[in-house]
Each structure stands twice: as structure tokens, then as C-alpha cells.
C-alpha positions in Angstrom: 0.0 0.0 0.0 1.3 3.2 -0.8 1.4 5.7 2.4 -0.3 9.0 2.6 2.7 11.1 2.5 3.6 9.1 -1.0 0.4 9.6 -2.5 0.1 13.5 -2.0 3.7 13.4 -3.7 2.2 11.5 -6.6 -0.7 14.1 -6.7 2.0 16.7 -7.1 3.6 15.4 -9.9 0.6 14.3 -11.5 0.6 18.8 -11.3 3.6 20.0 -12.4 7.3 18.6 -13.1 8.5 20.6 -10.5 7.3 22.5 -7.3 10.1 24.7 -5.5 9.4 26.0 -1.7 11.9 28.8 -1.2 12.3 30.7 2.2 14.0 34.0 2.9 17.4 34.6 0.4 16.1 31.5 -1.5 13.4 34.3 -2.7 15.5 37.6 -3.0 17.7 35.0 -5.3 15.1 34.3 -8.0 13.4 37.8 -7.7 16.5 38.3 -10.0 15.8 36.0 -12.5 15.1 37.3 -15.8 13.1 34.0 -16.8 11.5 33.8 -14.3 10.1 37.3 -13.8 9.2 37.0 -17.6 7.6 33.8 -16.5 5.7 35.5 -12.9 4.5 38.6 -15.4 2.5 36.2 -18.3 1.2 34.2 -15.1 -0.3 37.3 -13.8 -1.8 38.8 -17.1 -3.3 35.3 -17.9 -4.8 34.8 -14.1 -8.3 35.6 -14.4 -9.0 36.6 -10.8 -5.6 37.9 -10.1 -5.2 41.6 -8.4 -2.8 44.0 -8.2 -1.5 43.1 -5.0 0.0 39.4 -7.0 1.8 41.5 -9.7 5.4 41.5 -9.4 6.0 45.1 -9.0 3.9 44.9 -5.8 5.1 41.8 -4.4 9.1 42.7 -4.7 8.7 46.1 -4.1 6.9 45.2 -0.4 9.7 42.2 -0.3 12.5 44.6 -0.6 11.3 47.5 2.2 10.1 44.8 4.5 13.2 43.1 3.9 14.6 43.3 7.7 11.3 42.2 9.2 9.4 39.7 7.0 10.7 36.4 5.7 9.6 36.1 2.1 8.3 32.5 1.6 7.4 31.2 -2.1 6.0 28.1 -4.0 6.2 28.0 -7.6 5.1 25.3 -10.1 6.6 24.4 -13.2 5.8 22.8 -16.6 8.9 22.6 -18.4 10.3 26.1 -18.7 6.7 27.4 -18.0 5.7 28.9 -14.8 2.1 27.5 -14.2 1.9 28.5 -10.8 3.2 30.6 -7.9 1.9 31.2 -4.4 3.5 34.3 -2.7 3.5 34.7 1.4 5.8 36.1 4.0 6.4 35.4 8.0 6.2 38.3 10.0 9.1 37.2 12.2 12.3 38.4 11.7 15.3 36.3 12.6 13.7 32.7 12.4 15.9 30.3 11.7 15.1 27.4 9.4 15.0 24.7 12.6 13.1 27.4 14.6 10.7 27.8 11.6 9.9 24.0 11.5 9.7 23.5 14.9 8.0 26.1 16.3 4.6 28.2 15.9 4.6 30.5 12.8 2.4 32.9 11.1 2.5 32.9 7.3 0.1 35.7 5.6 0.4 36.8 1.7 2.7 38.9 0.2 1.7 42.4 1.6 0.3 41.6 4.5 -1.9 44.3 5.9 -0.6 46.4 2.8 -2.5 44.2 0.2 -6.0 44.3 0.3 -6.1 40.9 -0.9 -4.0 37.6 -1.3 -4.3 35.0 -3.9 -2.3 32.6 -5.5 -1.3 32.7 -9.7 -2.4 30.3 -12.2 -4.7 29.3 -14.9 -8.0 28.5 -14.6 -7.4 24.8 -15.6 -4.8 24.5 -12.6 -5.8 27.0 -9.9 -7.0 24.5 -7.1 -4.5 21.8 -8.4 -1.8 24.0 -7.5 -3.0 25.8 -4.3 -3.9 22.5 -2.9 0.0 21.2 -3.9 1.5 24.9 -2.4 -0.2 24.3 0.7 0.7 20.8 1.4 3.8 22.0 0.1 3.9 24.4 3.4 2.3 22.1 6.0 4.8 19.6 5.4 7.5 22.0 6.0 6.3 23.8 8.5 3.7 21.8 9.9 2.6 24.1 12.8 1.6 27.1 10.3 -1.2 29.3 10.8 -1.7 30.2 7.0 -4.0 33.2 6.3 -5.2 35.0 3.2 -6.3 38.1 4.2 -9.0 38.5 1.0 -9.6 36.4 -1.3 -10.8 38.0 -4.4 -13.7 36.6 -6.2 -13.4 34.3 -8.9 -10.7 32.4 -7.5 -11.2 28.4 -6.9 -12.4 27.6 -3.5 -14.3 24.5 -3.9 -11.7 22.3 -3.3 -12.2 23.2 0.5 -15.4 21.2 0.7 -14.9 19.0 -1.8 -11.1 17.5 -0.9 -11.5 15.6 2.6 -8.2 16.2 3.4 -9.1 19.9 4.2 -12.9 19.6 6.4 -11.1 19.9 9.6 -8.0 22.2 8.5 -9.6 25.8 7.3 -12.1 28.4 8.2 -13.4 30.6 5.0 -15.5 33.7 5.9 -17.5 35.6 3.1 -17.2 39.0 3.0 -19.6 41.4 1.1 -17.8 44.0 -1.2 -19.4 46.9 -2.8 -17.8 47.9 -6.1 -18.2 50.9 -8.7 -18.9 49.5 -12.3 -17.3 52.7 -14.2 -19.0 51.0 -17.3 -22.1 50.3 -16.0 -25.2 52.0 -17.8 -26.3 54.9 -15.7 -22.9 54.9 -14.0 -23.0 59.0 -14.4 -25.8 59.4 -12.1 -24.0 57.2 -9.2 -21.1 59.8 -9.6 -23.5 63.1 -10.4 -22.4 65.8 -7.9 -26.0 66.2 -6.0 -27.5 69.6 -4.6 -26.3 69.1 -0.8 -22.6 68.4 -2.7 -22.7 71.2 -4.7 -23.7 73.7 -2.0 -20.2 72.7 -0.1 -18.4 72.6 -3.1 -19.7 76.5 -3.8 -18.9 77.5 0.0 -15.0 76.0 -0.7 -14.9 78.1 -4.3 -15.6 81.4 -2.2 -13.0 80.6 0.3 -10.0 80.6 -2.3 -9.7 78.1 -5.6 -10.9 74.7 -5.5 -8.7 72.5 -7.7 -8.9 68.3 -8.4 -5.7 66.8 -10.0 -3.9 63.6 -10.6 -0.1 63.8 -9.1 1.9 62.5 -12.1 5.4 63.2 -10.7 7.5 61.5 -7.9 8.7 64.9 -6.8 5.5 66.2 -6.2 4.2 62.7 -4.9 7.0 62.7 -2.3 6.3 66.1 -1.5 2.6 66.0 -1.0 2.6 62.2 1.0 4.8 64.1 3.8 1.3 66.1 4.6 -1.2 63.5 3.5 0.5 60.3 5.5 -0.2 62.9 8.5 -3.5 63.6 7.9 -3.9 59.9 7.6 -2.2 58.7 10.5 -4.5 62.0 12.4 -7.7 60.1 10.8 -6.9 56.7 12.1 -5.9 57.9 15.3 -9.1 59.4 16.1 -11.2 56.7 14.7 -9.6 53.5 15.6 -6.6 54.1 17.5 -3.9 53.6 14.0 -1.3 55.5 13.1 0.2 53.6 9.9 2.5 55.7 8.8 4.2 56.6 12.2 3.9 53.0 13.4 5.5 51.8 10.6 7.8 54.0 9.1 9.1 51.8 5.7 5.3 52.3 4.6 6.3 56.0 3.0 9.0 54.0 1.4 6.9 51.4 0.1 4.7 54.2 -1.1 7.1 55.6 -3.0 8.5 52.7 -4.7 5.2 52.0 -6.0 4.8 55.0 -7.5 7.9 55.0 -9.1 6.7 51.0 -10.6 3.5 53.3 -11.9 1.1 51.0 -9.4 -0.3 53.9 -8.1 -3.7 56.4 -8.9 -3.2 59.3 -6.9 -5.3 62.4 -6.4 -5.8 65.1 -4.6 -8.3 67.8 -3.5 -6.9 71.5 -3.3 -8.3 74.7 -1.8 -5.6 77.3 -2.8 -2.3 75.2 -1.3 -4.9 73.3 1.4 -4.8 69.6 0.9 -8.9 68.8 1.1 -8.7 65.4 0.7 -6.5 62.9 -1.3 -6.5 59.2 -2.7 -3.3 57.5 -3.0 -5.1 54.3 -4.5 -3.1 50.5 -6.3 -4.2 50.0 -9.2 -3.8 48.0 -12.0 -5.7 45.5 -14.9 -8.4 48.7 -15.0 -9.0 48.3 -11.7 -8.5 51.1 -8.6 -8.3 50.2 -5.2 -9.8 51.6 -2.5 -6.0 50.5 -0.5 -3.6 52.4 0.6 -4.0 56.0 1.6 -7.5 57.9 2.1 -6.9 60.9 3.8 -8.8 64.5 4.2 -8.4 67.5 6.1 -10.1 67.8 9.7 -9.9 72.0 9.1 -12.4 71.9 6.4 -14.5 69.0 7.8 -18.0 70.7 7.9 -17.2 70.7 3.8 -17.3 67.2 3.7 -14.0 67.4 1.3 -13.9 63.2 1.6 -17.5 63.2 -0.5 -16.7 65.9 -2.6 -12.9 64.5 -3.5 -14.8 60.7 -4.0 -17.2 62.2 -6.6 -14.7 63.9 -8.4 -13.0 61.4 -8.6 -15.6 58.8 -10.0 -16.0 61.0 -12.3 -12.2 61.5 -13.5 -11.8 57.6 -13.3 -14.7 57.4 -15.4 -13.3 59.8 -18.2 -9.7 57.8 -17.5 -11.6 55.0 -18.9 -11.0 52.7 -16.1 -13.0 49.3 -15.2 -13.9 49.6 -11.7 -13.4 51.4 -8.6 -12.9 48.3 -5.9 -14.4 50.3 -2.6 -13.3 46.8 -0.8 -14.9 45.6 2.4 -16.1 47.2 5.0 -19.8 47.4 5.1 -19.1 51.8 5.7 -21.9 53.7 4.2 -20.1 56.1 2.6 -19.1 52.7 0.0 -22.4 51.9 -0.1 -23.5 55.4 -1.4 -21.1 54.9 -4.3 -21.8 51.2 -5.2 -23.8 50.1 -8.1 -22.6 46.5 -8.1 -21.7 43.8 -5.6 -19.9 40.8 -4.9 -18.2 38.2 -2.2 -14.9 38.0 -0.9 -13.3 35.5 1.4 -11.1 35.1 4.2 -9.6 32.0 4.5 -7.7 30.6 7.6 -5.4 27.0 7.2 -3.8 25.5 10.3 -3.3 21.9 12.2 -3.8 23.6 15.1 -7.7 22.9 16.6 -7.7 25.3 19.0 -6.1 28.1 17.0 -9.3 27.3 14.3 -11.6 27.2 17.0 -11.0 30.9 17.9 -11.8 31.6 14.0 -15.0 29.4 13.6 -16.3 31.6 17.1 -15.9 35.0 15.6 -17.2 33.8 12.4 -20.4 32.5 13.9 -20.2 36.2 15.8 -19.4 37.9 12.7 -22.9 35.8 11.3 -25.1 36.3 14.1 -24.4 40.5 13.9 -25.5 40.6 10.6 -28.4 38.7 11.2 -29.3 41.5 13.7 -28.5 43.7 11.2 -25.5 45.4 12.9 -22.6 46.3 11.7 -19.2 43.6 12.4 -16.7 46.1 12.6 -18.8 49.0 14.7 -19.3 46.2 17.3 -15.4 44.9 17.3 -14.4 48.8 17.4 -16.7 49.3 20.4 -15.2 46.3 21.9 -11.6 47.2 21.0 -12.6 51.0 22.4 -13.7 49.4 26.0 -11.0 47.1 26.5 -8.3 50.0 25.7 -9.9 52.3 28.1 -10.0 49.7 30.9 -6.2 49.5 30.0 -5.5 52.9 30.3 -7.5 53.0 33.5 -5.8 50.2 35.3 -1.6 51.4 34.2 -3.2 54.4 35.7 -3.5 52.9 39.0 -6.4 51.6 41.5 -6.6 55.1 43.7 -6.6 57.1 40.4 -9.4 54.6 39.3 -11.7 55.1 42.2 -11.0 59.1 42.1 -12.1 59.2 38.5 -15.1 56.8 39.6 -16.5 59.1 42.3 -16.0 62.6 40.1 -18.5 60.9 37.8 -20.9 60.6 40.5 -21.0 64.4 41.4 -23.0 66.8 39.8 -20.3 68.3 36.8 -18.9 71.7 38.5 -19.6 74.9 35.8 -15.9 75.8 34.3 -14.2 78.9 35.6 -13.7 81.8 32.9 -10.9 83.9 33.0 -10.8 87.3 31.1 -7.8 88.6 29.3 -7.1 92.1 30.8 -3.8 92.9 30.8 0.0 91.5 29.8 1.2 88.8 32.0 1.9 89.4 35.9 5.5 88.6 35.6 7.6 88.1 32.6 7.8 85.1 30.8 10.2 83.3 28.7 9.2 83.1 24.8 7.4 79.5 23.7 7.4 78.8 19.7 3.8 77.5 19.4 2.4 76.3 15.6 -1.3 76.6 15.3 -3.2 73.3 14.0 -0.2 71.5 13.7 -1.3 67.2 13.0 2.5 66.2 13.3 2.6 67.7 16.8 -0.9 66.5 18.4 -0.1 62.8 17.0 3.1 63.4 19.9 0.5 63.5 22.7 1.7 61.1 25.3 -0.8 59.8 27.9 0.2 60.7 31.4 -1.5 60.1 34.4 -4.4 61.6 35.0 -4.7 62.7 31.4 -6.8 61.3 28.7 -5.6 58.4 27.0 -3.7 58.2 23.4 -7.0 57.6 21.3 -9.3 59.6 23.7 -7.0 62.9 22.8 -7.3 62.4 19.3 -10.7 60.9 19.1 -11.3 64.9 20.9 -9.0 66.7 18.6 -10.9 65.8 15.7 -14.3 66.4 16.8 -13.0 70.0 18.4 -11.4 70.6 14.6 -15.1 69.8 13.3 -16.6 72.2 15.4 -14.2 74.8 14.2 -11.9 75.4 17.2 -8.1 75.7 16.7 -5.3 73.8 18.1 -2.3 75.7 19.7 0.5 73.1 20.5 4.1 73.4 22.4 6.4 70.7 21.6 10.1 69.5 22.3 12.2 66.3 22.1 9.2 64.5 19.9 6.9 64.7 22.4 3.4 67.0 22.9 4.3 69.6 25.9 1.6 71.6 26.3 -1.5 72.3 24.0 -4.3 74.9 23.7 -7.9 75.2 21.8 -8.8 78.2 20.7 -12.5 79.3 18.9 -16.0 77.4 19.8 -17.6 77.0 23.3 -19.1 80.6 24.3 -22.8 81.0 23.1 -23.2 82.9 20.0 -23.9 86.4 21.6 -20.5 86.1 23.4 -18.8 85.0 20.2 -19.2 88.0 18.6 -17.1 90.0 21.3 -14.3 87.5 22.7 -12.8 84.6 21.6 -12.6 81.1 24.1 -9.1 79.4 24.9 -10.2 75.9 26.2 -9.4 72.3 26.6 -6.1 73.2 28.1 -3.5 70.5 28.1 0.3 70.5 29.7 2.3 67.8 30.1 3.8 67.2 33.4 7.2 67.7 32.5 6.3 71.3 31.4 3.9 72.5 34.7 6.8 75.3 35.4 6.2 76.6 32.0 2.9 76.4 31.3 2.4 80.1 31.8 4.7 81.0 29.1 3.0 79.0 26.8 -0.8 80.2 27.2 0.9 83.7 26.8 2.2 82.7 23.7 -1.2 81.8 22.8 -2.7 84.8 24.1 0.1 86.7 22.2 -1.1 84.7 19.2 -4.6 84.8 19.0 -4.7 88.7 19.8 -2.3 89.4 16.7 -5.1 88.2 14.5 -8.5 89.7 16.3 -6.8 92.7 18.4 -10.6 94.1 19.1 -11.7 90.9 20.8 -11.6 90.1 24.2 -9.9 86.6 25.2 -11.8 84.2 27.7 -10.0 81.2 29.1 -11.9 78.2 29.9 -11.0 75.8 32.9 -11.9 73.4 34.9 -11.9 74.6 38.5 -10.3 71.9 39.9 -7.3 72.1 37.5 -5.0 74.8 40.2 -2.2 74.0 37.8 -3.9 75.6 34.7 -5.9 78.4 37.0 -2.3 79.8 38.3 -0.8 79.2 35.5 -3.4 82.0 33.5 -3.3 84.4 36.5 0.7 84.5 35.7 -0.6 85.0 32.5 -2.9 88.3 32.9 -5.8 86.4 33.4 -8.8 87.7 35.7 -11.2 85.7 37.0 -14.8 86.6 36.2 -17.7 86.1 38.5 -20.4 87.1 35.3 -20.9 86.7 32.2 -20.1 89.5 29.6 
């Protein structure tokens, strides 16, 4: 009788003449091959449900810049000379050695990782689950405690094999995903994109503010130049909304930006007032398709303009003229996709392991995933509220029992009115000079939680809904790291507004207490300059003595009435 192992090895041949698995320099060796990147680029044009994220320009390019901290891991088939399949993953681990690799617990994800939007394996149509199958076995066998995960599937790709194949019931987990897409050659595709009445209002309240400009960045001088403000505006966006900053987390993603533009893989766009960055797109794209993957950023100044819309409907409309395929708006379930959508289809996760308990954990959130929509709520609102609450009880706790309980009973007392504080004179004592910016992203994303203090996601989670309300950010910083910060415009009622302007929301860090004075001077100093007939009001909590002595050094009065 011939023995399991034997027979899969049979199956393979049965495949291809030849299957290579290649690890680490094994890769970075044949990513020089001239055959066989001749070979890997007729593969990908002749894949039917390949994406952008499988073409070589992607894959080496996120290879090379994730060099230090990614092992590349391929398996390729052969027929003859011809390539007829290639499967192309990485291990987030760096410095695994080959024994520690075989022996030991690894995570192997597609080529990109969290930078690919989705992960698929390269063939034809009459091979594609004869050669996954073969790659995969192909990895078990040499790394038999593998947790293998594709992060989307794209659609059209063979997945049968999964229920059909025995071999794989008890090894994999596959999730469906809905995806809403934008058919740019659908009939009536101009009335999905049409720029609608409430739109057009906006986009007449931007024009009188300066010139409103959309364009396509064409040039990696001006690409470079404009992702330096856009990656913060990003990272800004993300922080508020679910605790992310990509760009300062991981540095080597402005690189990999960049060295896809320069392989022409990306669509980028931008929204300009005057020299404002509205809102931008830095999209892959490739096969007439864009994706919605990468960077999506838009201004938090101009936020009441909805520039994100306005950008998205211009740019519908250029891809449209562009003549591309499809705008991918990826999953998500947002609303803001749906709005846009005129066609949808399904997606897949797909999870491979030995390991039971490791698949358990997937088949739970699955059935959780299942049983939200069926109440019709939405997956990832419910995992961000989760996330939210479990980093807030983390915060709470590094911040210590006693602080705990303190915060506890404050939220059982009736909320105390905040003390005001006019402007009416130059400081008490002299002061040393501060350099403060106004609305500065690069220094609010250096706020450091301190004790006592809100946490890193409940600061910027505030500092964007203050921007949307139209307040101003002051901020002090040294040594990359958030000192002392002021808001400036909002909170007095509208009869108030017209005469005096509010300074607010007051933040120092502890390390800067002694010179906390100088800075809301500089403020003062500041905000004065621009509207010299209006009288300055300083907000503050009347428990914070720190901030209260700190504006009587200032030239701040207290007020006992209002104006």
C-alpha cells in the first residue's frame, strides 16, 4: 500500500514537473531571475482573478522594504520552462531560523500583509485549485505548525476544493465578506457619480473661500512632497477613529509608497483649496481596476465641507473619463461605500492550520461575525466598540487603583460649571518666549498619555471632533513629544462669540507645569495678533489649580459674570 505522505507526492507530480518552496534569500535570489520574472509577469496577465497586489511590482517592491522584518516565503510550479503557478507569502518574524521555523509556531500571511487588500495565489483557470492544494501541502509539510491566512480572497478564485477535498474539512475556516464595487462601465454609472444639490452647496462654500482644484499627481517629486502632509492627515484620521497610526507605526510604509509610484502601481489624487490639501486618494491600481488601498486621507480643518465626498465624486467621475474598469471600494460594510456602489460581490477570508484550537478561535468570531448581521448590525462598529472598551480599561488600570476610584466618584457628582478667566492685561510677571504652531497634526499625533490625562486615542478621538466644530489647536512641543497644547474658537454662546474669543481644553504635560504660563501667553500673544478688538476668555476646569495659576501669571482675571 502506498502511504499518505507518498500519495500527495504523486498528486504533485501528477501537477507539475516541478514545485520549488523557497524561504527567505532562497526568494530575494530568483526575484532576479530574468526567466523567471518574464515567467511571474505572463502568469499574472493570464490569471483571471488575479489583483494587483499578485503582480510583481507589488510583491518585490513590499519584499524589498520589509526586507529586515518579513521572511519572504514562495512556492512556484513548473511545466517545463513554463511557470504554471506561484503562491506568494511572507512570516512576519524576523530572525527565524530554518529549525526554529519547522519547529516552532509560525504565522504565514500573503505577500503584503496588511498592505494588500487581498492575497491569492497565480495560475490558470485549468490549474488553480491543483496547484493551491500542492503549495499548501507544500507548506504544512515544512512547516507543519503554520497558521496560513489570506487576508481576502478575491472573487473568482477556486475555493471548492475546500469542501470537496476531505483532506481539508477539519483544517480551514473561510468567511465571506460582502464588497461593494463601482462598475465605471455600467449603464447609468453618471448618475451614481453626479455631484447632488447638498454636494454642490459645499463645493460653492469651498470656491468662495480661495480656488478649489482636483488633479492627478503624475510626478514623484510632487508625490513625495505632498505624501509628507497626506501620511499625517492619515495617521490624524486613524488615530481618532480606531486608535492607527500607519505611517508613524511603521515608518518603511512612506518608502513602500514611493517605490510604487515609481513602478507606476499607483492612482493618486488630490483635492486642493488654494495650497490646502482637502482630501486625497493614494489608490493601487492596476488591470483597469483602482483600489480603495492604501492611503485615504482628508483634512479635519475643512471638515464641515465634507471634502472626503466631494474628493470621491470627483474622482468617479475622472476615473470614469480615464476609462478605467472599476473602482474596488473593498470591504467594509461603511456607508459612505455603499453610497457609491452600483454592483456587488463576495470576498473570502480563508484561515489553514493543524492547530484545533487556534481554528476554533476563528470558527467563534465567524459565527459572531454571522449572528451581527443577522441583527442587522454592523461587524466592525461592534469589534471597534469592543476594542474601544478594552483599551480604556487598559489605560484606566496602568493608571492605578486610587486614580481609578478618584475618576469613579467625580463621575458621581454633579459636573462643576468651568471657571472663565478674562484677558485684561500683559502677563503678571515676565515670561520666557514658547514657539507654538497653530493646528499642527505632526505635533498633536506626539501626545503622550500621562497620568491623569486622557488616553492616546481619547486625545485624538477629541482633537478631531474639536477641529469639526471649528476650534483651533495651539500646541508646544520638544524632544518628539506633545508639551503643552491649547484650543482656541467654539464653546461661548453665539452672543458672546461676537465679542471674545474662548481658549479651552487646556492641556500640559507634566514635564512642562513650570512653563505652562509661558505658553498660554504665547497663545494669548497669538490669537490677539489676529483679532486685536476681541476680548480673550479662558476656559478651565476649577479643579485644575495647575492651569488656574498658570493663567493668573498670564494676565488672566477671574470673572464672576458673564459679559
Amino acid at each position: 500500500m502506498v502511504s499518505a505522505i507518498t500519495q500527495k507526492e504523486i498528486h504533485t507530480l501528477r501537477i507539475s514537473e516541478r514545485m520549488d518552496f523557497l524561504i527567505g534569500e532562497e526568494v530575494f535570489d530568483i526575484l532576479a531571475d530574468d526567466r523567471f520574472k518574464q515567467g511571474w509577469d505572463t502568469l499574472y496577465h493570464n490569471c483571471p482573478w488575479a489583483t494587483a497586489f499578485q503582480s510583481r511590482g507589488f510583491v518585490c517592491a513590499w519584499y524589498r522594504v520589509f526586507r529586515d522584518s518579513h521572511l519572504p516565503l514562495v512556492v512556484r510550479a513548473y511545466e517545463g520552462d513554463r511557470l504554471t503557478g506561484l503562491l506568494t507569502m511572507a512570516i512576519p518574524y524576523p530572525g527565524n531560523s530554518r529549525s526554529n521555523l519547522e519547529n516552532g509556531s509560525v504565522q504565514v500571511m500573503g505577500a503584503g500583509e496588511f498592505e494588500a487588500e487581498y492575497h491569492c495565489w497565480l495560475a490558470g483557470p485549468e490549474n488553480g485549485e491543483k496547484f493551491i492544494t500542492a503549495a499548501l501541502r507544500q507548506i504544512l509539510s515544512r512547516l507543519p505548525k503554520a497558521r496560513i491566512q489570506f487576508r481576502f480572497i478575491p472573487a473568482g478564485a477556486p475555493l471548492a476544493w475546500l469542501r470537496q477535498q476531505p483532506e481539508w474539512h477539519k483544517k480551514y475556516v473561510l468567511q465571506p465578506y460582502h464588497r461593494p464595487l463601482l462598475n465605471l462601465k455600467a449603464p447609468g454609472v453618471e448618475h451614481t457619480i453626479k455631484l447632488r444639490h447638498q454636494y454642490k452647496t459645499k463645493y460653492n462654500r469651498l470656491q468662495r473661500l480661495g480656488e478649489v482644484q482636483f488633479h492627478k499627481i503624475t510626478t514623484e517629486e510632487a508625490f513625495k512632497a505632498a505624501l509628507q502632509e497626506l501620511s499625517v492627515q492619515y495617521d490624524f484620521r486613524l488615530g481618532a477613529l480606531y486608535n492607527k497610526n500607519p505611517f508613524r507605526n511603521k515608518p518603511l510604509k512612506f518608502e513602500l509608497m514611493v517605490e510604487l509610484f515609481r513602478q507606476g502601481m499607483l492612482h493618486v489624487t488630490v483635492l486642493k483649496l488654494d495650497e490646502h490639501y482637502l482630501a486625497s486618494l493614494v489608490a493601487v491600481a492596476d488591470r483597469g481596476w483602482v483600489h480603495l488601498q492604501g492611503l485615504n486621507s482628508h483634512s479635519p480643518f475643512f471638515a464641515k465641507y465634507s471634502p472626503g465626498m466631494l474628493h470621491f465624486l470627483s474622482l468617479g467621475n475622472y476615473l470614469h473619463r480615464e476609462g478605467k474598469a472599476v473602482f474596488d471600494l473593498t470591504p467594509g460594510d461603511d456607508s459612505y461605500k455603499e453610497r457609491f456602489a452600483n454592483v456587488h460581490d463576495q470576498v473570502h477570508t480563508l484561515v489553514i492550520s493543524h492547530n484545533p484550537a487556534f481554528l476554533l478561535k476563528k470558527k467563534l468570531k465567524k459565527i459572531f461575525h454571522t449572528w451581527l448581521l443577522e441583527k442587522g448590525k454592523r461587524p466592525m462598529s461592534v469589534e471597534l466598540a469592543l476594542q474601544k472598551k478594552k483599551y480604556q480599561l487598559k489605560h484606566t488600570l496602568q493608571a492605578g487603583l486610587k486614580n481609578m476610584a478618584r475618576q469613579q466618584l467625580q463621575r458621581l457628582k454633579p459636573p462643576k460649571p468651568e471657571a472663565l478667566f478674562l484677558k485684561t492685561g500683559p502677563s503678571a510677571t515676565p515670561v520666557p518666549a514658547v514657539a507654538v504652531k497653530q493646528d499642527s497634526l505632526s505635533d498633536l499625533l506626539l501626545y503622550q498619555a500621562t497620568k491623569g490625562n486622557l488616553s492616546r486615542w481619547e486625545f485624538t478621538e477629541k482633537a478631531m471632533r474639536l477641529y469639526e466644530n471649528g476650534a483651533h489647536a495651539y500646541t508646544w512641543t520638544a524632544h518628539q513629544k506633545l508639551l503643552a497644547c491649547a484650543w482656541v474658537g467654539g464653546e461661548l454662546p453665539d452672543g458672546e462669540a461676537e465679542q471674545a474669543i474662548a481658549v479651552h481644553t487646556i492641556y500640559v504635560h507634566p514635564e512642562a507645569k513650570a512653563e505652562l504660563a509661558a505658553f498660554l501667553a504665547a497663545v494669548a500673544d497669538a490669537v490677539l495678533q489676529e483679532d486685536p478688538d476681541k476680548k480673550l476668555i479662558a476656559l478651565c476646569p476649577s479643579a485644575r489649580a495647575t492651569i488656574t495659576h498658570a493663567l493668573h501669571k498670564t494676565g488672566f482675571t477671574a470673572l464672576t459674570q458673564n459679559l
